[in-house]
C-alpha positions in Angstrom: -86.3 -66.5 7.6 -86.6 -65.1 11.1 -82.9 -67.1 12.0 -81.5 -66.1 9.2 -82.4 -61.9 9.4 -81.2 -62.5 12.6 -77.7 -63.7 11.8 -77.6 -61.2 9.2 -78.3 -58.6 11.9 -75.8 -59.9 14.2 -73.2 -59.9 11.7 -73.6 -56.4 10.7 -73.3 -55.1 14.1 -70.0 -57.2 14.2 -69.1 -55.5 11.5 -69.8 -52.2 12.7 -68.3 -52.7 16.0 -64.7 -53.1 14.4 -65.0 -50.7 12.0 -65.3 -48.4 14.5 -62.4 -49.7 16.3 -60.2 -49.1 13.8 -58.1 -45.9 13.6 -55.2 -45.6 11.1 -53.2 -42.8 12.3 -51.0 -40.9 9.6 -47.2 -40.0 9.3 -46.3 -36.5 11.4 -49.2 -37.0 13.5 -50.0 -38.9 16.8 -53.2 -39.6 18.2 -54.6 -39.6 22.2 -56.2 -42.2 22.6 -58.6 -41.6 25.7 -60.6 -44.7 27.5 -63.4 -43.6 29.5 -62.2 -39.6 29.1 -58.9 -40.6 31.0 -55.5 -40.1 28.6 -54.0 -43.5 28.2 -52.0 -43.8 25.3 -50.3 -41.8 22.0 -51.0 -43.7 18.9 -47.8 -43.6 16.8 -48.0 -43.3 13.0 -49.8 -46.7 11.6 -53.0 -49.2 12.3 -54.5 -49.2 15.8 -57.5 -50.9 17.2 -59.4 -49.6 20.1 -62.5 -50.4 21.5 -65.7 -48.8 20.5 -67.5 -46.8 22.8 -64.5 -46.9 25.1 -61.7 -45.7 23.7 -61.9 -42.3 21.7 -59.2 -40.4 19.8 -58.9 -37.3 21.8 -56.3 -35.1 19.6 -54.5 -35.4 16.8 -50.8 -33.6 17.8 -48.9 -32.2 14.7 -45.5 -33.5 15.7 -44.0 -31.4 12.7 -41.9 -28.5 13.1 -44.1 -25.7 13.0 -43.8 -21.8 12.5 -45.6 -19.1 14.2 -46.1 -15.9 13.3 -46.3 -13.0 15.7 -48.1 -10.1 14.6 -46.5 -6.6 14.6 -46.6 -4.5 17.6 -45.4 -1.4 19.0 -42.5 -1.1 21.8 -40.6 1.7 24.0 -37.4 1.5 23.8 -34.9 2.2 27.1 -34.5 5.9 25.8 -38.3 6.3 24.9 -38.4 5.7 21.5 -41.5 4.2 20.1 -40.4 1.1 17.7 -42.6 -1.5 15.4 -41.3 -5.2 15.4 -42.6 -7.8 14.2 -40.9 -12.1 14.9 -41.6 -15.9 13.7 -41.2 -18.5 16.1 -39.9 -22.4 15.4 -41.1 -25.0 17.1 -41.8 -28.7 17.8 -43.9 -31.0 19.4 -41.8 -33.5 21.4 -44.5 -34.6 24.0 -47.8 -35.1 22.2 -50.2 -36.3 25.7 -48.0 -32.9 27.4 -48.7 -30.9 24.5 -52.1 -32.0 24.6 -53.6 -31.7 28.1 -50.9 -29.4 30.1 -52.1 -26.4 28.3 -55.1 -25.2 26.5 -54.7 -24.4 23.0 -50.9 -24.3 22.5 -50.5 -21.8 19.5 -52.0 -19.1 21.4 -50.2 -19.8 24.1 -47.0 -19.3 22.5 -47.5 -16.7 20.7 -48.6 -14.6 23.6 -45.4 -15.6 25.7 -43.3 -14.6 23.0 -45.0 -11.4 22.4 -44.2 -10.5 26.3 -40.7 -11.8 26.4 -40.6 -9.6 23.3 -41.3 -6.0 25.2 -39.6 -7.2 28.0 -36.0 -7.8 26.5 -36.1 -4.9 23.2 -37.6 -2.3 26.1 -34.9 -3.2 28.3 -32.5 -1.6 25.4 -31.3 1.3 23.8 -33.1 2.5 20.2 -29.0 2.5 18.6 -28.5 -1.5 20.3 -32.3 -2.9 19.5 -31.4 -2.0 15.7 -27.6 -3.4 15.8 -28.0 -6.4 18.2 -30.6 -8.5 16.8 -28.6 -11.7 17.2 -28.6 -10.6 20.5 -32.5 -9.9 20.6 -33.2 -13.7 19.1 -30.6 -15.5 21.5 -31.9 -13.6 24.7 -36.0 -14.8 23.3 -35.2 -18.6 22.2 -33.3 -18.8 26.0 -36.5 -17.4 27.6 -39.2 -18.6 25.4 -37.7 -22.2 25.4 -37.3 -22.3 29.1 -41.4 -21.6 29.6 -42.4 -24.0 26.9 -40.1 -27.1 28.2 -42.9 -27.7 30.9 -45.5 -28.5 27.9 -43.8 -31.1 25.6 -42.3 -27.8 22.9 -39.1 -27.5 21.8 -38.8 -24.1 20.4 -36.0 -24.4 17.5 -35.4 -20.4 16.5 -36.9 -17.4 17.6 -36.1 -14.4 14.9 -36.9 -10.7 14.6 -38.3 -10.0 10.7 -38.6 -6.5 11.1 -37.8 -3.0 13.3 -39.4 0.3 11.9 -38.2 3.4 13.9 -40.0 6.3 13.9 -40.0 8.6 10.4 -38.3 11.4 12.1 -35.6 9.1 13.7 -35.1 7.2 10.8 -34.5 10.6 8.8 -31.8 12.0 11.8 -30.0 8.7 11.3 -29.9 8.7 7.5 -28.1 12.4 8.3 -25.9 10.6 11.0 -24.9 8.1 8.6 -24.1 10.5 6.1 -22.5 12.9 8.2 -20.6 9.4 9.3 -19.5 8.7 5.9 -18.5 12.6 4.8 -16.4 12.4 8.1 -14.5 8.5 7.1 -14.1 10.4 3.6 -12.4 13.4 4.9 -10.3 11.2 7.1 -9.6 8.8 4.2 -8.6 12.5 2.4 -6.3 14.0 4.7 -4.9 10.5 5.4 -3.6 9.8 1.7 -2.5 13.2 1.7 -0.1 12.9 4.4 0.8 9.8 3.3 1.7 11.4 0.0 3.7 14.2 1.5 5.7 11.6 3.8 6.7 10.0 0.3 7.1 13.3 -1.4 9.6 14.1 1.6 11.7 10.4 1.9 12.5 11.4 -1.8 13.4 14.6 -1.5 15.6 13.9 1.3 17.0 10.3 -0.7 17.2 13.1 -3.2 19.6 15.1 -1.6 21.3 12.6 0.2 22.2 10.9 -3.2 23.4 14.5 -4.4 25.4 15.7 -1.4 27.0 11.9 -1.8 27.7 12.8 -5.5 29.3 16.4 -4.7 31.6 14.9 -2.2 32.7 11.7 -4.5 33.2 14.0 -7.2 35.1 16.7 -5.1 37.3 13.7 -3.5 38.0 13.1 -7.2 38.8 16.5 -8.3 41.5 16.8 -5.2 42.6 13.1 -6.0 43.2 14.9 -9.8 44.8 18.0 -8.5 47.1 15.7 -6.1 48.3 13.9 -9.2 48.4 16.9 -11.7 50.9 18.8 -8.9 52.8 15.5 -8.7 53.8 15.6 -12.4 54.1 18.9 -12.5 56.5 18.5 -9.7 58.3 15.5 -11.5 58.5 17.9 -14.7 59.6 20.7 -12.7 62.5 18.1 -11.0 63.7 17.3 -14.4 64.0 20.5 -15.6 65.9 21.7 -12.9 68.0 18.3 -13.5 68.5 19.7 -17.1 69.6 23.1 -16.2 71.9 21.6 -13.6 73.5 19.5 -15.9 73.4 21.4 -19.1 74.0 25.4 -17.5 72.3 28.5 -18.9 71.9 27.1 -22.6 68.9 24.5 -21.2 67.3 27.5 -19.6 67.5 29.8 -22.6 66.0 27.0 -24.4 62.9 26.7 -22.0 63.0 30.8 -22.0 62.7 31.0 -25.6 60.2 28.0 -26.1 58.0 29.9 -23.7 58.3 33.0 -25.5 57.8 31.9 -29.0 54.8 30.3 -27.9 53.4 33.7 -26.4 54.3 35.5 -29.2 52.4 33.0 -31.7 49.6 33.5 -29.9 49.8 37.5 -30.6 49.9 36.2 -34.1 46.6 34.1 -34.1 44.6 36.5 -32.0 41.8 37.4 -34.3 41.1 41.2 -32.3 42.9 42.8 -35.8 44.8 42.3 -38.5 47.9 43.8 -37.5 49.6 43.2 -34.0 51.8 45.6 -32.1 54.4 43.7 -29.4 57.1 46.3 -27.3 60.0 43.4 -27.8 62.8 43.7 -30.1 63.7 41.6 -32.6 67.2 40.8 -31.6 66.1 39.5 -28.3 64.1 36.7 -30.1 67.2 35.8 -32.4 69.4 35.5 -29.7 67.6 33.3 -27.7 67.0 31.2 -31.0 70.4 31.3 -31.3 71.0 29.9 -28.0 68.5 27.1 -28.5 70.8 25.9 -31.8 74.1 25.6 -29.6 71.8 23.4 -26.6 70.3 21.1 -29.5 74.2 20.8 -30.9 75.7 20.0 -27.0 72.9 17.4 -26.4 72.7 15.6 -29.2 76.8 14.8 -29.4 77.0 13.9 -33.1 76.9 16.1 -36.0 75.9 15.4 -39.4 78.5 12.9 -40.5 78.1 11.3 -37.7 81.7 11.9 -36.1 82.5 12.3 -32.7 82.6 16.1 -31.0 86.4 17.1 -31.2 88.2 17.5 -27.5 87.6 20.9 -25.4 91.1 21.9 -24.3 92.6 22.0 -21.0 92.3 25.9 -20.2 89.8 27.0 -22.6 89.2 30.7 -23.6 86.3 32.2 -23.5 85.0 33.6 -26.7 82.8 36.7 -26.5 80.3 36.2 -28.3 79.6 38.5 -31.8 78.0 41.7 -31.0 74.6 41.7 -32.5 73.8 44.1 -35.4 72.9 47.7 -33.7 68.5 48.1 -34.4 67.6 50.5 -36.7 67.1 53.8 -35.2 63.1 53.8 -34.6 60.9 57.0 -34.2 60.0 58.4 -30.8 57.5 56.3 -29.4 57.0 54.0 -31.8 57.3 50.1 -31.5 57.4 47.7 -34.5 54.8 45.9 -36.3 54.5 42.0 -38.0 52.4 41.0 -40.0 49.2 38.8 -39.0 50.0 36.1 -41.9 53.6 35.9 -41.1 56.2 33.1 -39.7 57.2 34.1 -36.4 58.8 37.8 -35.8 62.8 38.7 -36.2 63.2 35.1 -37.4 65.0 35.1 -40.8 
């Protein structure tokens, strides 16, 4: 019994002894492993043995990418102005035995670098460029923050800005900047589409004009171009005429004479001023030169009636005078003769 407690015994211990040097180490974590306090190994993810009462896990390094918040804080700006900011920080383990044993307590330690890179690059800026160059802001901390971490196994990722409060009073002049800003682009937008539209109004008008002064001159061109041609047939008629008085003697002009004047008398006739017209021309005048315009219309057309042939002129003709026209009937003194408005034309019988 006394053998067999003591295998028993024995065994147990055994069993003991590698429990306890087994360490199973889990995925986005790595171990230290320290033998004798003295860092001599980083147990990856997975089933390790170590010796018992040797070896010791000394940390367990989050190798995860990590966030860090930095608590809000108050800054002076380059121009003295008093600004609240608050930032997040990124980061990742690369080393896990750096990480570990170059500094003490790595969370702290970051956040308090960052917070001191933080005053030291938005108080070396203007209140106007801290609030419109926050790319700028987060570049300038992940160059600096980065840099100071390399020496301890971090990688820092992103460094960003959440928030920058101004001052009530300054955030009330700016919301008057801004809208004074805005009434300003407005106006400018104003007077801009209004000069615009009078530039328009004016290429018009002056297309306007141009298109009119083009259509005064084509149609004056055209009016001379009409009066050119109208004194060119009046000039052919004329030419003929004058080639039918030359021809034909004083009978073709007594025919144009009397054409003329039975024309203006006709118009006495139709003027619609009264009913009965008054004309200082005697009657006999008017027969005569009818009488003239029968013998022209007998010499040019060259065959009567019957259709014969006009019978010889002799060789030495004699003048006939012609048959003295019937003496007017004495008129009173200052007194001219009347026709009727309905009537043919005057003296003609």
């Amino acid at each position: 019994m006394d053998l067999l407690g003591v295998l028993v015994a024995i065994v147990g211990l055994v069993v003991i002894f590698l429990a306890m040097g087994v360490r199973v180490v889990k995925q986005g974590y790595v171990y230290t492993i320290e033998r004798l306090g003295k860092f001599t190994l980083a147990a990856e993810p997975g089933l390790h043995l170590i010796i018992p009462f040797i070896d010791r896990v000394g940390q367990k390094v989050n190798m995860m990418e990590q966030v860090l918040d930095i608590p809000g804080q108050e800054i002076i700006t380059a121009d003295n102005a008093m600004v609240g900011t608050d930032a997040v920080v990124f980061f990742q383990v690369l080393d896990a035995g750096k990480a570990a044993y170059e500094v003490s307590n790595l969370y702290n330690a970051i956040m308090a670098l960052t917070t001191t890179n933080l005053r030291t690059v938005m108080g070396s800026m203007d209140l106007d460029e801290t609030l419109s160059k926050r790319d700028e802001i987060n570049a300038r901390l992940l160059s600096v923050v980065d840099h100071a971490t390399s020496p301890w196994g971090v990688k820092i990722t992103r460094v960003e800005i959440k928030d920058i409060r101004p001052p009530m009073d300054i955030s009330e002049a700016m919301a008057r900047q801004m809208k004074a800003e805005r009434l300003k682009r407005a106006e400018i937008l104003e007077a801009e589409g209004d000069r615009a539209s009078k530039i328009l109004r004016a290429e018009g008008e002056k297309q306007s004009a141009i298109l009119e002064a083009e259509g005064r001159k084509e149609s004056a061109f055209r009016d001379a171009e009409a009066r050119e041609r109208e004194a060119e047939a009046e000039a052919k008629a004329t030419q003929v005429v004058n080639d039918v008085i030359a021809g034909s003697g004083s009978q073709a002009l007594n025919y144009f004479v009397a054409q003329e004047y039975t024309k203006a008398v006709g118009k006495f006739a139709t003027s619609p001023n009264a009913k009965t017209i008054l004309f200082p021309v005697e009657a006999t005048q008017l027969i005569g030169s009818l009488g003239g315009i029968g013998e022209l219309v007998k010499d040019i057309a060259g065959d009567g009636p019957g259709g014969g042939s006009p019978p010889p002129r002799p060789a030495n003709p004699t003048r006939t005078a012609p048959s003295p026209s019937p003496a007017p009937r004495p008129q009173p003194r200052n007194s001219t003769p009347t026709v009727p408005r309905s009537g043919g034309t005057p003296g003609a019988r």
